[in-house]
C-alpha positions in Angstrom: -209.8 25.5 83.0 -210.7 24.6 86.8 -214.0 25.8 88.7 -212.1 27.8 90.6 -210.2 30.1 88.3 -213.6 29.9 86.3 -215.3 31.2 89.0 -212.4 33.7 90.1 -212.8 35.5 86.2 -216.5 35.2 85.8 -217.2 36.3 89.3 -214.5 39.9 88.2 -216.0 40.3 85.2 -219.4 40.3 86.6 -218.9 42.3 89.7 -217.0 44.6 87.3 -220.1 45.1 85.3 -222.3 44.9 88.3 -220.8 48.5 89.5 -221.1 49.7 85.9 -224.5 49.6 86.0 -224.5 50.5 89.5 -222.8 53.4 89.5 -225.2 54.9 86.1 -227.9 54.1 88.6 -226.5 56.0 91.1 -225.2 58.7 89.0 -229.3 59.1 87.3 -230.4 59.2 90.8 -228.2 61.9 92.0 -229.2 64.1 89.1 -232.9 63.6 90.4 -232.8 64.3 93.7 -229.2 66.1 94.1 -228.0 63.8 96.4 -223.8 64.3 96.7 -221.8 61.2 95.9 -220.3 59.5 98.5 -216.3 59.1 99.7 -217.1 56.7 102.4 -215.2 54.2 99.8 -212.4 56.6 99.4 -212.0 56.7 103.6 -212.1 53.2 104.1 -209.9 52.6 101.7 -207.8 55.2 103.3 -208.1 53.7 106.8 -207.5 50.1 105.2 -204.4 51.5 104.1 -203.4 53.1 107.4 -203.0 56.4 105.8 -204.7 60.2 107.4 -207.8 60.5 105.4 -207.9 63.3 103.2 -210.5 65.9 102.4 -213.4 64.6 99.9 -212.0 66.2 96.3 -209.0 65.0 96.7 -210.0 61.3 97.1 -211.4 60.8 93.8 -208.7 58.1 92.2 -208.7 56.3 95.7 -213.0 56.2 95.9 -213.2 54.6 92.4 -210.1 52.1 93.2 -212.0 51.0 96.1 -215.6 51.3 94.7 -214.8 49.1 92.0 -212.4 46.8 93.5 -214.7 45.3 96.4 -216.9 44.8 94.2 -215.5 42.8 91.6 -213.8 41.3 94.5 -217.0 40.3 96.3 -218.1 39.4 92.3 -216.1 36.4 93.0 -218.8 35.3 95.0 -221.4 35.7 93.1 -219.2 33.8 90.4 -218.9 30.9 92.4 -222.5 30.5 93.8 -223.6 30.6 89.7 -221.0 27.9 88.9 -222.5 25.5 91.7 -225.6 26.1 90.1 -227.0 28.8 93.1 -228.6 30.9 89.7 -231.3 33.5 89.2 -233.2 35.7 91.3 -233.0 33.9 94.6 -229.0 33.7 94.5 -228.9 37.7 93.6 -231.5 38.4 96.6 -228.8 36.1 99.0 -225.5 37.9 97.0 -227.3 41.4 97.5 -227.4 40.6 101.3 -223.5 39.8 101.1 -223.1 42.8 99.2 -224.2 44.8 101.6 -222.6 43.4 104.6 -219.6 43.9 102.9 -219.7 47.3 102.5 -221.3 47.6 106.4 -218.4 45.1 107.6 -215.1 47.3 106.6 -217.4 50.7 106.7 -217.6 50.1 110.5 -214.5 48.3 111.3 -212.5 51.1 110.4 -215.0 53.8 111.8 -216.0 55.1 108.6 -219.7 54.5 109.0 -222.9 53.2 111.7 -224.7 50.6 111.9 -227.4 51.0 108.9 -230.4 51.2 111.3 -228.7 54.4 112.8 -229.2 56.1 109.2 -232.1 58.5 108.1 -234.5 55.9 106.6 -234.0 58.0 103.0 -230.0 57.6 102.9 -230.8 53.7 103.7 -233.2 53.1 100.9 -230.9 54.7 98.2 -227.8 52.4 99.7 -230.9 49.3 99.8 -231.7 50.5 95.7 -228.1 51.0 94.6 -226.9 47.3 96.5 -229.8 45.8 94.9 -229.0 47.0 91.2 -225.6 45.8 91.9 -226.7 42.5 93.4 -228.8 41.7 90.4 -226.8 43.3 87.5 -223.7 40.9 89.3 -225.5 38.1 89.4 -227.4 38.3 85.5 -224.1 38.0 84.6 -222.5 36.1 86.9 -225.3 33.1 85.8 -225.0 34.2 81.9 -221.0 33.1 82.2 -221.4 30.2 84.3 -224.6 28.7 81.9 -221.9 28.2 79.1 -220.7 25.4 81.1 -224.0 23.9 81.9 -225.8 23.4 85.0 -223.6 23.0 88.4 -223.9 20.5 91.1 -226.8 22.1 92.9 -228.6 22.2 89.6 -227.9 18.7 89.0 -228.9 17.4 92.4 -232.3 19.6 92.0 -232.9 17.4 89.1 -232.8 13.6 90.7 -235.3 14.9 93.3 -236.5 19.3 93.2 -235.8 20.2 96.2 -234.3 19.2 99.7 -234.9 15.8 100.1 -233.5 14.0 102.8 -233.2 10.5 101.3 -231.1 12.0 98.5 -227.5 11.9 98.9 -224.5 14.0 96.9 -224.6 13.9 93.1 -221.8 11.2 92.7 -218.2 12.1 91.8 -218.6 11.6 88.4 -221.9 13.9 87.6 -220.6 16.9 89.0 
C-alpha cells in the first residue's frame, strides 16, 4: 500500500474516531450546563449544497452527515502529518488549529457564522474545548496507525541531527 492511500484511510478512521469522542464530550457538556446543540453544521451543509435552509429539527440527518464528514475529511490531514513523522502533542496542537479554521473557513463563506472573536467569550471556549478533544483524540490515533509502519521522514531526519539544522540536507531517496 502507497503513503498516500495509507494516509487517506488512517487519516478517516482517525478523524472518524476523533468526532466520536468529540461529540460524547460535547454531549457530557451539554448535560452540565444545558447548552443546546448546534445546526450550524447542518446550515452549512445546506448552503454548500445550495439548498433553503431548513428549520433546526428538521436538519438532524444532514448536521451529523456534515459533522462527521469534515472531520474525517480534514482526518486526512492529520493522517498524513503522522505518516511524515509530524507525531504527538505538538502535531495535534498545529492539527487542532486546522481544525478549527476549517470549521471558521466554510462557517463564514457561506454566512452561517462570524468571525470567532465576534462570539461571547463562553460560546468560544466550549468550540476552543470541543476542537481541542477532537484535535488530540484525531491525532492519538492518527500517530497509533502511522507507528505500525515505523518512523516517517521527519522522524528520520530528526535522528541524523535533532532538530533544524541547516548543514543537514534531505534524508536520501532510499531512507525514507
Amino acid at each position: 500500500m502507497g503513503a498516500v492511500t495509507r494516509s487517506v484511510w488512517q487519516g478517516l478512521v482517525a478523524g472518524a474516531a476523533g468526532v466520536a469522542v468529540m461529540t460524547l464530550a460535547e454531549k457530557a457538556e451539554q448535560r452540565l450546563t444545558h447548552r443546546p446543540g448546534s445546526y450550524a453544521p447542518a446550515f452549512v451543509l445546506q448552503r454548500l449544497a445550495g439548498r433553503r435552509v431548513v428549520e433546526p429539527r428538521r436538519s438532524d440527518a444532514l448536521n451529523w452527515t456534515m459533522h462527521a464528514g469534515q472531520a474525517m475529511l480534514v482526518g486526512v490531514l492529520r493522517g498524513a502529518m503522522a505518516n511524515a513523522g509530524l507525531r504527538g502533542p505538538w502535531a495535534s496542537a498545529m492539527f487542532t488549529v486546522v481544525r478549527l479554521t476549517s470549521d471558521q473557513l466554510l462557517e463564514n463563506a457561506t454566512g452561517v457564522g462570524a468571525p470567532p472573536w465576534t462570539w461571547p467569550r463562553r460560546e468560544l471556549a466550549v468550540d476552543l474545548l470541543h476542537k481541542t478533544v477532537y484535535g488530540y483524540a484525531t491525532g492519538a490515533v492518527a500517530d497509533l496507525l502511522a507507528a505500525r509502519s515505523g518512523p516517517g521522514p521527519g522522524q528520520r531526519h530528526a535522528a541524523v541531527a535533532p532538530g533544524r539544522r541547516s548543514h543537514v540536507g534531505p534524508v536520501p531517496a532510499g531512507r525514507r
